[in-house]
Phi, psi and omega in degrees: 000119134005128169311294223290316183269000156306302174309295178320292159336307160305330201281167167244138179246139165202160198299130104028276215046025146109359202229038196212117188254092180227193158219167185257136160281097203283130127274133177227137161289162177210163177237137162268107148306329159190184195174131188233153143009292217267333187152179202221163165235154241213148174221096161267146166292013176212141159312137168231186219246128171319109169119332172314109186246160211240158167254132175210174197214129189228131147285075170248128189034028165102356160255150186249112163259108173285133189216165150237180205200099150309149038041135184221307175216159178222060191269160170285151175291353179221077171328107185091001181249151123019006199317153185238007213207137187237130163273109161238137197261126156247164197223128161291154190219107189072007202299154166292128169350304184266001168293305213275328170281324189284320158268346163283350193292284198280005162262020203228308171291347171256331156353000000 
């Protein structure tokens, strides 16, 4: 066994019980399915839970935009089948002046 896991192995733990609240930050590719000013919708492989907000990174047209994102809807992509694959509509959150301009630009430039 391992220093580290020797180590690990040493901290004390004890249960949660149910009265500890967090959340996990995934990274995931994703594909942009469509995209306004205001947000966009997104096709991921695992469902999130509506109201739920994401940190996420957009490449455009040579700007890298950090962003946040509210969760607004969440269906599976093929609604009564068995789907491996969820459309979710996100809503921007805080954008900046120039955040905001850099997307109208480029939904403005595909119209």
């Amino acid at each position: 066994m391992s220093d580290v896991e020797q180590e690990r192995r040493g901290v004390r733990r004890t249960e949660a019980g149910g009265n500890l609240s967090g959340q996990l930050e995934i990274d995931l590719e994703t594909n942009v399915l469509q995209i306004s000013p205001g947000g966009m919708m997104v096709e991921l492989e695992v469902p999130v839970n509506v109201g739920s907000e994401y940190p996420f990174t957009l490449d455009i047209d040579g700007h890298h935009l950090d962003l946040v994102g509210v969760v607004r809807n969440c269906e599976p992509s093929r609604p009564g089948d068995a789907s491996t694959s969820y459309h979710v509509g996100i809503q921007f959150r805080g954008l900046d002046d120039e955040q905001q301009e850099i997307l109208t630009r480029f939904v403005e430039s595909k119209l």
